[in-house]
Structures are given as C-alpha cells and as structure tokens.
mmCIF file of the N, C-alpha and C atoms, coordinates in Angstrom:
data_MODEL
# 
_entry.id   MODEL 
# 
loop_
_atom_site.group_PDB 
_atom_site.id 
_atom_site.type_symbol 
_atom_site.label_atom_id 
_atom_site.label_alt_id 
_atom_site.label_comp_id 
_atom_site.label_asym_id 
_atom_site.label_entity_id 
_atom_site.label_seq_id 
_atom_site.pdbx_PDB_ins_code 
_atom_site.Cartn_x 
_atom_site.Cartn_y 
_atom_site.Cartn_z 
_atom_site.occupancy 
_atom_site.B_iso_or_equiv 
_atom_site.pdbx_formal_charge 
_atom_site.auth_seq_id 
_atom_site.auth_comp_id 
_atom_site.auth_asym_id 
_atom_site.auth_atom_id 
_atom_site.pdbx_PDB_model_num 
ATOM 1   N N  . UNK A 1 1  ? -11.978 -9.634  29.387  1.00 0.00 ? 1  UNK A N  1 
ATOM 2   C CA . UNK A 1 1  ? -10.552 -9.774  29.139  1.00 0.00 ? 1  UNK A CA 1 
ATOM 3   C C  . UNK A 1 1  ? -9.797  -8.812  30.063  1.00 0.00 ? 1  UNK A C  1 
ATOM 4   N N  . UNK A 1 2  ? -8.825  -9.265  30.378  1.00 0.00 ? 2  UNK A N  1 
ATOM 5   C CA . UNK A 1 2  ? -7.729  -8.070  31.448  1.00 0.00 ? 2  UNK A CA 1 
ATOM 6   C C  . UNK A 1 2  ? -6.773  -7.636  30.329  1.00 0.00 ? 2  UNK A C  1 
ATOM 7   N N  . UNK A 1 3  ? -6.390  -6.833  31.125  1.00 0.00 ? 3  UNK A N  1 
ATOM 8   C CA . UNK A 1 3  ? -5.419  -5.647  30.337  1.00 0.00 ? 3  UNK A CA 1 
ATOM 9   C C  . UNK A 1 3  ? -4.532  -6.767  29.926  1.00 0.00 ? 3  UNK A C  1 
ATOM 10  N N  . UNK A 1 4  ? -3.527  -7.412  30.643  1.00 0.00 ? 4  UNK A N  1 
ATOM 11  C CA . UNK A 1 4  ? -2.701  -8.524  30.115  1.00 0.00 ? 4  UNK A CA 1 
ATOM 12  C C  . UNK A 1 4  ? -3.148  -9.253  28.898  1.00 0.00 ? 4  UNK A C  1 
ATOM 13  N N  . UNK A 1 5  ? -4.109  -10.011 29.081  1.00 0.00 ? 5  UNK A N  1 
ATOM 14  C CA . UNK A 1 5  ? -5.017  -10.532 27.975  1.00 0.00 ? 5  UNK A CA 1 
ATOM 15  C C  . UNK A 1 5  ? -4.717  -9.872  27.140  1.00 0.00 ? 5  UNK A C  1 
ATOM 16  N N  . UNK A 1 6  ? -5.301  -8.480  26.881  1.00 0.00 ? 6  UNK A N  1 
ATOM 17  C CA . UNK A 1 6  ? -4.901  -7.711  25.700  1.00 0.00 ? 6  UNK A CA 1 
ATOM 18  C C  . UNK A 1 6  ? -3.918  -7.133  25.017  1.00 0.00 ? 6  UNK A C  1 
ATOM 19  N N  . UNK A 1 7  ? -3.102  -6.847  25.916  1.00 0.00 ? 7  UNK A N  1 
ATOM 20  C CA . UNK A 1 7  ? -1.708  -6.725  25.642  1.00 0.00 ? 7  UNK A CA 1 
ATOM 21  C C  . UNK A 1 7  ? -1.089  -8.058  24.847  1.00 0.00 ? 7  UNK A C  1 
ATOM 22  N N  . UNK A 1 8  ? -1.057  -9.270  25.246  1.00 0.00 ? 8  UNK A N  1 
ATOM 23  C CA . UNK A 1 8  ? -0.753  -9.912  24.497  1.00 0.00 ? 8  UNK A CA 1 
ATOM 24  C C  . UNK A 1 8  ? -1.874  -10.323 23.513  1.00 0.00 ? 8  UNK A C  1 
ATOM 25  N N  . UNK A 1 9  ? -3.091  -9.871  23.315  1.00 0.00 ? 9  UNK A N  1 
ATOM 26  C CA . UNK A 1 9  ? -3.370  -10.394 21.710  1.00 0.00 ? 9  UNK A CA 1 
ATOM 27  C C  . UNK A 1 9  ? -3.029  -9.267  20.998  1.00 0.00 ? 9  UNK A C  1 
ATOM 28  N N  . UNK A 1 10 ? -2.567  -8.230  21.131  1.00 0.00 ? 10 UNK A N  1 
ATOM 29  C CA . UNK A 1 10 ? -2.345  -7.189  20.409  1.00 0.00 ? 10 UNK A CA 1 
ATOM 30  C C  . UNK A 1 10 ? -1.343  -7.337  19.942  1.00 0.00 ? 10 UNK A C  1 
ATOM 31  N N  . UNK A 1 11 ? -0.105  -7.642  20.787  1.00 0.00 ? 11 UNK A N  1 
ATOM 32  C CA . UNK A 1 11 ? 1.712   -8.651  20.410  1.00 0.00 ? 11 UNK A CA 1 
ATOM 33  C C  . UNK A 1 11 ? 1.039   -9.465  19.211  1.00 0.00 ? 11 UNK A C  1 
ATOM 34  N N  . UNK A 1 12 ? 0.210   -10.581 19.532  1.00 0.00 ? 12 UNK A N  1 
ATOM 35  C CA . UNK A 1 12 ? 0.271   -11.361 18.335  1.00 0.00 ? 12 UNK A CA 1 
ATOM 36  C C  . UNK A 1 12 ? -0.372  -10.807 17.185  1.00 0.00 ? 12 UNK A C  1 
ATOM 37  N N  . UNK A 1 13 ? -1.481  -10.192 17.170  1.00 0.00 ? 13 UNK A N  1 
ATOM 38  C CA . UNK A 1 13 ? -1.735  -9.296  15.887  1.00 0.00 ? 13 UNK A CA 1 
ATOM 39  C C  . UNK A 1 13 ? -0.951  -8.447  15.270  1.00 0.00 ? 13 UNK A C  1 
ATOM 40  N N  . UNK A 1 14 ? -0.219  -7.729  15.970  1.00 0.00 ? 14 UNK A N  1 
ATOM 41  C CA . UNK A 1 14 ? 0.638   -7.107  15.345  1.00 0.00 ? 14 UNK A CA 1 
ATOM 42  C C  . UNK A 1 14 ? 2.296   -8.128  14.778  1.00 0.00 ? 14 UNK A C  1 
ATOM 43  N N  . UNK A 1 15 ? 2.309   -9.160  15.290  1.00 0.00 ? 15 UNK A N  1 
ATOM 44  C CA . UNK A 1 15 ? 3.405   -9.604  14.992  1.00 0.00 ? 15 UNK A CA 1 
ATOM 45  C C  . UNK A 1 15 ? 3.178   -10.724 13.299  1.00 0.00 ? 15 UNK A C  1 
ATOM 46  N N  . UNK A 1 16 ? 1.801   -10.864 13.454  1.00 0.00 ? 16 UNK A N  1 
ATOM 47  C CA . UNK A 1 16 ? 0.998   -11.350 12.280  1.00 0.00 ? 16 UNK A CA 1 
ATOM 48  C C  . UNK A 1 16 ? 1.218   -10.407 11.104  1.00 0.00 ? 16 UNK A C  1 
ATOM 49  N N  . UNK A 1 17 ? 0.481   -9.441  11.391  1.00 0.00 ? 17 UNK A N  1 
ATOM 50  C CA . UNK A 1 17 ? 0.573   -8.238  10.500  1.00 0.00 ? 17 UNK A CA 1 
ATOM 51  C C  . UNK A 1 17 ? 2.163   -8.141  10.287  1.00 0.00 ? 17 UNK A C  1 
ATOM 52  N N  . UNK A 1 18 ? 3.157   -7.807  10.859  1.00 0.00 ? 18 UNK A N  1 
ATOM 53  C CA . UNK A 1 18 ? 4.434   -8.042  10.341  1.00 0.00 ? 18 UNK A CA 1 
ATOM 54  C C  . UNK A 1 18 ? 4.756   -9.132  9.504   1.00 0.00 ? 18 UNK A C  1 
ATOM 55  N N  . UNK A 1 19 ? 4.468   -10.219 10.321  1.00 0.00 ? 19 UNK A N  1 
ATOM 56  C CA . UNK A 1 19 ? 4.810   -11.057 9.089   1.00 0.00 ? 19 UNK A CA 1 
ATOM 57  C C  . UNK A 1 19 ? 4.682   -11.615 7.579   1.00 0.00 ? 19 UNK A C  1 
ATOM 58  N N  . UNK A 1 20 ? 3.182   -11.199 7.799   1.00 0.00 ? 20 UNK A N  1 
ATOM 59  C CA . UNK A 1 20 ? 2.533   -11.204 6.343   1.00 0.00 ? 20 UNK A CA 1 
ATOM 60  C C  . UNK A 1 20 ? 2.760   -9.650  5.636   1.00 0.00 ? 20 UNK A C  1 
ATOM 61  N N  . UNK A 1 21 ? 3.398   -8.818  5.960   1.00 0.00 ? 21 UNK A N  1 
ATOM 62  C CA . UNK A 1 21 ? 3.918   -7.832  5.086   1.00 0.00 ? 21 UNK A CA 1 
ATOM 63  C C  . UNK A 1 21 ? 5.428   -8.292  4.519   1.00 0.00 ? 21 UNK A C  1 
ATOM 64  N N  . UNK A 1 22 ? 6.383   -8.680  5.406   1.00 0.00 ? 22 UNK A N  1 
ATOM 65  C CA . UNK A 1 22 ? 7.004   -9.276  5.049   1.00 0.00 ? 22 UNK A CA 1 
ATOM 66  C C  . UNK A 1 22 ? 7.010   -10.550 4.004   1.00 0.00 ? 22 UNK A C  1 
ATOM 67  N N  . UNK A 1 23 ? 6.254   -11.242 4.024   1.00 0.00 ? 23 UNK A N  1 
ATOM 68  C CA . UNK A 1 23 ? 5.927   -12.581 2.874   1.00 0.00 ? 23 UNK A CA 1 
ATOM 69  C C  . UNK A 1 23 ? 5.546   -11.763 1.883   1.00 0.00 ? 23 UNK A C  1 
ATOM 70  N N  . UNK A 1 24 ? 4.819   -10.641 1.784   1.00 0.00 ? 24 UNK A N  1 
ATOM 71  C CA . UNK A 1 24 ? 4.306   -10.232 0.770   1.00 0.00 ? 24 UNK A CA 1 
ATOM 72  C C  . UNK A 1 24 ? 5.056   -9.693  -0.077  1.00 0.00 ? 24 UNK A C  1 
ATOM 73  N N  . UNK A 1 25 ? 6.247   -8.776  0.939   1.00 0.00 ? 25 UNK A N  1 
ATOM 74  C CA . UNK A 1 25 ? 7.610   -8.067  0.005   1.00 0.00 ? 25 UNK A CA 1 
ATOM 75  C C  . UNK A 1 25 ? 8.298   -9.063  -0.342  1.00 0.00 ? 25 UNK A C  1 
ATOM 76  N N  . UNK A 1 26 ? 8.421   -10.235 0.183   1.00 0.00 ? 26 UNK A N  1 
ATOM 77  C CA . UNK A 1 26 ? 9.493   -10.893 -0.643  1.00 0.00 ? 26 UNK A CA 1 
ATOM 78  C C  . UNK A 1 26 ? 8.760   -12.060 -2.136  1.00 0.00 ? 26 UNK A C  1 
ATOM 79  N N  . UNK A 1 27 ? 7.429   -12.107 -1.764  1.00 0.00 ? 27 UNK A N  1 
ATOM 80  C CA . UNK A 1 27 ? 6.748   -12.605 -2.881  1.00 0.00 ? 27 UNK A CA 1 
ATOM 81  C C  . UNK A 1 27 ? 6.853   -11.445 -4.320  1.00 0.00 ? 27 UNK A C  1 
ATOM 82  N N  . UNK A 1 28 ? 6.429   -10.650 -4.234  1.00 0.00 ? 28 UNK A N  1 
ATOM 83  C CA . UNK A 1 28 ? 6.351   -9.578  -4.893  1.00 0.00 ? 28 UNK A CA 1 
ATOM 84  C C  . UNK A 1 28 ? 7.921   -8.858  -5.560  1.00 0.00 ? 28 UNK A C  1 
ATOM 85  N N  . UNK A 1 29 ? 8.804   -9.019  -4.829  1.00 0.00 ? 29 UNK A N  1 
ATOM 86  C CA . UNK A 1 29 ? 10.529  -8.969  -5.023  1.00 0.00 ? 29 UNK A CA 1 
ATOM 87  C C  . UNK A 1 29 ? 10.983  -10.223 -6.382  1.00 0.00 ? 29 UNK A C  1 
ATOM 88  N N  . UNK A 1 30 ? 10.615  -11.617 -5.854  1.00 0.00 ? 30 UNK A N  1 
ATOM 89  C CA . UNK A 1 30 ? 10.565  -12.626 -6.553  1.00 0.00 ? 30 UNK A CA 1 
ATOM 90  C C  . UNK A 1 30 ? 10.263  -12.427 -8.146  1.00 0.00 ? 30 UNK A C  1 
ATOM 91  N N  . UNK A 1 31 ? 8.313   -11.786 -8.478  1.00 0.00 ? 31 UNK A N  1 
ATOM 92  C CA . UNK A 1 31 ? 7.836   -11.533 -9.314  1.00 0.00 ? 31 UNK A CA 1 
ATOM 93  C C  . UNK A 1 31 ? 7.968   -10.059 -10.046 1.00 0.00 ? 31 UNK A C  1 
ATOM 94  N N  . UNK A 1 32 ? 9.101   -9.433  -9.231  1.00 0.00 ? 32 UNK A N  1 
ATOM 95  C CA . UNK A 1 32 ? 9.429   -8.181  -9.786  1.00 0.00 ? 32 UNK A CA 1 
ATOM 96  C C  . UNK A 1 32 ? 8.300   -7.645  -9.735  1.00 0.00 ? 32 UNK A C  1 
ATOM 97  N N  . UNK A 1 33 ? 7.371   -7.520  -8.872  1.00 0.00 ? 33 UNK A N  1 
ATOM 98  C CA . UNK A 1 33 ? 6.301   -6.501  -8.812  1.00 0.00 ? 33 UNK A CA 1 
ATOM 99  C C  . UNK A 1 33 ? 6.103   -5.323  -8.207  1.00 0.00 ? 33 UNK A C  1 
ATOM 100 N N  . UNK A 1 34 ? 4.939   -4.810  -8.283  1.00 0.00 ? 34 UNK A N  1 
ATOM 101 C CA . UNK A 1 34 ? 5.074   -3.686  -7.537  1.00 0.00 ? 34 UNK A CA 1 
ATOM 102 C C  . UNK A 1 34 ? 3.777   -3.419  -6.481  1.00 0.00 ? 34 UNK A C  1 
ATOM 103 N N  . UNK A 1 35 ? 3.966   -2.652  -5.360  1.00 0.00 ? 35 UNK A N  1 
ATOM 104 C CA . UNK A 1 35 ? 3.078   -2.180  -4.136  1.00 0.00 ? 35 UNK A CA 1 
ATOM 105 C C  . UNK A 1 35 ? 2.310   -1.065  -4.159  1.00 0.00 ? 35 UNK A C  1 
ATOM 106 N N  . UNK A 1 36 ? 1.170   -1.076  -4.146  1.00 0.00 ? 36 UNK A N  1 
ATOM 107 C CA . UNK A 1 36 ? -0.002  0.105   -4.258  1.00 0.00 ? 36 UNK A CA 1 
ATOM 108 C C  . UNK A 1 36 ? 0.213   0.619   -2.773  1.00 0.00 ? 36 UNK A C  1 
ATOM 109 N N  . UNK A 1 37 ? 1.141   1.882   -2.199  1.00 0.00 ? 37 UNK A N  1 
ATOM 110 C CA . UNK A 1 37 ? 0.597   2.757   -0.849  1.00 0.00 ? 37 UNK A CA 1 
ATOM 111 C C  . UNK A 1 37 ? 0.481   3.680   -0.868  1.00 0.00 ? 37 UNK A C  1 
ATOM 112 N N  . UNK A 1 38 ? -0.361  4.169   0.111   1.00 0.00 ? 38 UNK A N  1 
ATOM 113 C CA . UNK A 1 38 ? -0.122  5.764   0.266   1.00 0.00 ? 38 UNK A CA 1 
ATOM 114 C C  . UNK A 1 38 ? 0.720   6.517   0.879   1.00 0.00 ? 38 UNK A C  1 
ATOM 115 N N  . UNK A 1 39 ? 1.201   7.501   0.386   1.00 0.00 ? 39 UNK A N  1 
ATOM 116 C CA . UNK A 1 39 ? 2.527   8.833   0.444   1.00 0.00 ? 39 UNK A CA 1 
ATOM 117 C C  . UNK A 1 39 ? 1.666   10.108  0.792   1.00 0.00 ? 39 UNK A C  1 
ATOM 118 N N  . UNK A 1 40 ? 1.519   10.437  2.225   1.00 0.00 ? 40 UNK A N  1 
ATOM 119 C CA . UNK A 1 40 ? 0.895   12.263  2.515   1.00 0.00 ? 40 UNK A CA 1 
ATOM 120 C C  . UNK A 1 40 ? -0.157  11.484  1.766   1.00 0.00 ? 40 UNK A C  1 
ATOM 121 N N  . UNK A 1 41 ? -0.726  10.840  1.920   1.00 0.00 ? 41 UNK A N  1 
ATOM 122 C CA . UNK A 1 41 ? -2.380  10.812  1.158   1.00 0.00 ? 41 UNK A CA 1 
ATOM 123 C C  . UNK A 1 41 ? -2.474  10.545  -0.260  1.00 0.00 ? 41 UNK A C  1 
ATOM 124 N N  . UNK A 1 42 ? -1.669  10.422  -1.288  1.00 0.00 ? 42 UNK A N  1 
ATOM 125 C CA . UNK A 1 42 ? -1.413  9.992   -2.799  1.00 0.00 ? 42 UNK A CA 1 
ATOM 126 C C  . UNK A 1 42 ? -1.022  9.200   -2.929  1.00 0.00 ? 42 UNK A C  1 
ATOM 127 N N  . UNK A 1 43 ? -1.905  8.011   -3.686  1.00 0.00 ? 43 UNK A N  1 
ATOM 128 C CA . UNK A 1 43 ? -1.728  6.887   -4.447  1.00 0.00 ? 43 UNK A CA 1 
ATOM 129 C C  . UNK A 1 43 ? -0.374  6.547   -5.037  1.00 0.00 ? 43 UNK A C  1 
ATOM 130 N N  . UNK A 1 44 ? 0.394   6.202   -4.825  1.00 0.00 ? 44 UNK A N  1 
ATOM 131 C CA . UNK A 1 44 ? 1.978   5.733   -5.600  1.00 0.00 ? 44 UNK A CA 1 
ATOM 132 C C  . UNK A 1 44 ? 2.006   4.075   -5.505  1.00 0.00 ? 44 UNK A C  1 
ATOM 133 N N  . UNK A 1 45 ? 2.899   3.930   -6.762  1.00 0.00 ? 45 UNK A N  1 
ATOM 134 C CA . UNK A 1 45 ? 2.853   2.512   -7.202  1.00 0.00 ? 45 UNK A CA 1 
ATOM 135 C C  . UNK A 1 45 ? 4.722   2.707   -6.897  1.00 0.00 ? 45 UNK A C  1 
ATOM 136 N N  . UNK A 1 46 ? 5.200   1.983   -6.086  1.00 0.00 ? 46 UNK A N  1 
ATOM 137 C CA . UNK A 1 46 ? 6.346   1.341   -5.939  1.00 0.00 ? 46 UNK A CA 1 
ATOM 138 C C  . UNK A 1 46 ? 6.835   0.141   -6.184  1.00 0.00 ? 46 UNK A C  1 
ATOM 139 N N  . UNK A 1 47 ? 7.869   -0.087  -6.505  1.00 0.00 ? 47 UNK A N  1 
ATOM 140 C CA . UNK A 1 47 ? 8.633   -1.296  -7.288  1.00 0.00 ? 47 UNK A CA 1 
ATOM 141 C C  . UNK A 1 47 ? 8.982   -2.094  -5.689  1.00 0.00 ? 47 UNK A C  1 
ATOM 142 N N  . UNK A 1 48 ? 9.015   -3.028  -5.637  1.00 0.00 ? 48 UNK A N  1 
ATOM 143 C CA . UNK A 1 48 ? 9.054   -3.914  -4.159  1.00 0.00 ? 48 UNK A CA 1 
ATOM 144 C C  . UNK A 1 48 ? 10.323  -3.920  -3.760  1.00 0.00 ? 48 UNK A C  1 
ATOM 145 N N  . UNK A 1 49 ? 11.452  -3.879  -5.208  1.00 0.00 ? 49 UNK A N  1 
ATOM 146 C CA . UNK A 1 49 ? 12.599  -4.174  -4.434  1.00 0.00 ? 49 UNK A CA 1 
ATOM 147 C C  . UNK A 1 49 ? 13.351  -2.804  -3.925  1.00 0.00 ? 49 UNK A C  1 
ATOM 148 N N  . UNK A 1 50 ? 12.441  -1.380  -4.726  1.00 0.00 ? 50 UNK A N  1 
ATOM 149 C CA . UNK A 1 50 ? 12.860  -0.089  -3.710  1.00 0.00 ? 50 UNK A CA 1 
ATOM 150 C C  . UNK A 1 50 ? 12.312  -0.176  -2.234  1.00 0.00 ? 50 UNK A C  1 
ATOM 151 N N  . UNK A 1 51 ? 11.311  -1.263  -1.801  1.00 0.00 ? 51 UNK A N  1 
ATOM 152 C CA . UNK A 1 51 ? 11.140  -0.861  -0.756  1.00 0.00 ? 51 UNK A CA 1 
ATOM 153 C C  . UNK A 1 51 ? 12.131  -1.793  0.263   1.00 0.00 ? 51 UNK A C  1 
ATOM 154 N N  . UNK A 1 52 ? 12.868  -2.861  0.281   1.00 0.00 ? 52 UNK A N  1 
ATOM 155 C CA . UNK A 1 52 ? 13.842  -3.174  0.925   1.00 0.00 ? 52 UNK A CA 1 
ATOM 156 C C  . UNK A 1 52 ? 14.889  -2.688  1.123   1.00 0.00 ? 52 UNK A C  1 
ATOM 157 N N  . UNK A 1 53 ? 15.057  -1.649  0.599   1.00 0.00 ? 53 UNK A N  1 
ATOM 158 C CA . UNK A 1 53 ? 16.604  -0.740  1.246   1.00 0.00 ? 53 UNK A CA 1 
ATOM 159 C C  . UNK A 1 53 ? 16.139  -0.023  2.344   1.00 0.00 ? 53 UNK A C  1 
# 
C-alpha cells in the first residue's frame, strides 16, 4: 500500500467511527439512556443527552 492508499483508508475509518458514534448518541438520546466512558481513567455513566451540549 502507498502512503496515499493509507491516508485515505484511515479518512474512511475514521469517518466510520464518527458516524457510528453519532447514531449511537442519537439512538440512546431517543431511549433516554445512558453511555459507559472513561474520565482521567474512571468509569462514569453519563446520561446521552448531557453529552450533546
């Protein structure tokens, strides 16, 4: 593969990965749910629709 090559599969992986985080916040917004991430390394449970502001 050439550098180009990779450069653009990396665009599309990462633009994947955006998008399916996105579907996920607004699925989860819908069902009033909430998101398991990590904060400095600690487990926190956030409500989906704090994370759209």
């Amino acid at each position: 593969m050439t550098k180009d090559n990779i450069k653009e599969l990396r665009t599309k992986i990462l633009k994947g990965i955006e998008l399916s985080y996105s579907r996920l916040l607004i699925s989860k917004q819908k069902e009033d749910g909430e998101l398991v991430i990590s904060r400095n390394g600690k487990i926190v449970r956030v409500k989906a629709k704090d994370l759209a502001k």
